[in-house]
C-alpha positions in Angstrom: 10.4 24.5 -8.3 7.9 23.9 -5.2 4.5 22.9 -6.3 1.2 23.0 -3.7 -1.0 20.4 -3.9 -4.6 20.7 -2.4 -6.6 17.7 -2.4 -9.8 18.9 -0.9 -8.4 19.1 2.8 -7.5 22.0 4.8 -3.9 21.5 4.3 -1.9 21.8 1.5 1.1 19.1 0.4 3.6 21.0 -0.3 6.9 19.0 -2.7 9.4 19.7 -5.0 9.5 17.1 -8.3 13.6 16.9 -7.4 13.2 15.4 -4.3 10.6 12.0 -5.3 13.4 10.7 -7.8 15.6 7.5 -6.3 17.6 8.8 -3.6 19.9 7.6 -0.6 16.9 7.4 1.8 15.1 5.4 0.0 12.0 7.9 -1.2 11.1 6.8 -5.4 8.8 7.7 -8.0 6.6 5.1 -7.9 7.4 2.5 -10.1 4.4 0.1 -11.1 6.2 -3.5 -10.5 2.7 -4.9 -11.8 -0.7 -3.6 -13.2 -2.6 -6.9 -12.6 -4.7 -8.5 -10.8 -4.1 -4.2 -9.5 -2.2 -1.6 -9.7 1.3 -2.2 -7.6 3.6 0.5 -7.1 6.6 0.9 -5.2 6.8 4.2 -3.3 9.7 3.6 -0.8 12.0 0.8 -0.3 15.0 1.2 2.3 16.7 -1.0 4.6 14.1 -0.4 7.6 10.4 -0.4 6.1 9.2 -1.2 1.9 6.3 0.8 0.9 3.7 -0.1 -2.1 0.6 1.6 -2.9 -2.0 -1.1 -4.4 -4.9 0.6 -6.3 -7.9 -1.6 -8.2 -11.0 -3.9 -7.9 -10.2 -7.2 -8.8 -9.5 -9.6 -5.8 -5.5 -10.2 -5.3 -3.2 -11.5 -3.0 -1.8 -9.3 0.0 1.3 -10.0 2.3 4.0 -12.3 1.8 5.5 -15.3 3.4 8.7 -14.5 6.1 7.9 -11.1 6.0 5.1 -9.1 8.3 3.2 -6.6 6.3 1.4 -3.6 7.9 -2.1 -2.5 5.6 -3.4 0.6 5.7 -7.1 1.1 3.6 -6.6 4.9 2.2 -10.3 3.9 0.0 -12.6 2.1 -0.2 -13.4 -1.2 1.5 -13.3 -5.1 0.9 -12.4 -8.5 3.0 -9.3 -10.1 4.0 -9.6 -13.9 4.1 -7.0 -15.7 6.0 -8.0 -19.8 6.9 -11.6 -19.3 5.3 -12.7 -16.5 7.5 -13.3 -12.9 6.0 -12.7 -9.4 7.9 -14.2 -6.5 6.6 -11.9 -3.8 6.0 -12.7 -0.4 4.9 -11.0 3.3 4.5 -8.9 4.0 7.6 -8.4 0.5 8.7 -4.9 -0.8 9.4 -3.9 -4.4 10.1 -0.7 -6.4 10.6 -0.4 -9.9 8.8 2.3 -11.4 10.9 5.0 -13.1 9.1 4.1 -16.5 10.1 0.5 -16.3 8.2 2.0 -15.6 4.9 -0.7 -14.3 2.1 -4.6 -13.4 2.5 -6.4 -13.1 -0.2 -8.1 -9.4 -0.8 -11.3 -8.5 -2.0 -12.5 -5.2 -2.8 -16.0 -4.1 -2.8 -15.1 -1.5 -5.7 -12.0 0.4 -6.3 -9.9 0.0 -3.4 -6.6 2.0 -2.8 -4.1 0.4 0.0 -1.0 0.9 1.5 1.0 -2.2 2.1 4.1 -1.4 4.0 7.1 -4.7 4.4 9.3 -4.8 7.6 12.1 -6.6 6.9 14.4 -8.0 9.7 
């Protein structure tokens, strides 16, 4: 069964239930790992790229240390704070946090929905 998804855009998502289970190329149906300080779920996670959509208001940590992260702001807006600075991010933005910086904090202006996507070696 195909179903067609229009979210207010001109083009439609079309996907079949079937195909978001577990499979060999890494595609899941996302499984929330945590629901605080936000929402964390894991959308994707295969040997070249990880993929976690992060949905929610309070402030929380983003990136990890040994691992570069790529964020992508999909709504909303808020600050990253890395050594006491902050840098505005809002819907569209994408940044790298290089492995050797570790975690930011994040804090959302409101609800905030990201995108925060691992590269492992």
């Amino acid at each position: 069964m195909r179903r067609q998804v229009n979210r207010g855009h001109s083009k439609s998502i079309r996907y079949s239930p079937a195909s978001i289970s577990e499979s060999a190329t890494g595609l899941e149906t996302p499984f929330v790992e945590s629901e605080t300080p936000v929402l964390r779920e894991r959308l994707f996670h295969c040997e070249h790229f990880w993929l976690w959509r992060l949905h929610g208001r309070a402030p929380f940590i983003a990136g990890s240390t040994n691992v570069p992260r790529v964020m992508v702001c999909v709504e909303g807006a808020g600050q990253i704070e890395y050594d006491g600075i902050g840098h505005t991010v809002g819907k569209g933005d994408v940044w790298l946090i290089p492995a050797e910086v570790g975690t930011c904090a994040f804090r959302p202006r409101d609800a905030v929905t990201l995108f925060e996507i691992a590269l492992p070696e």
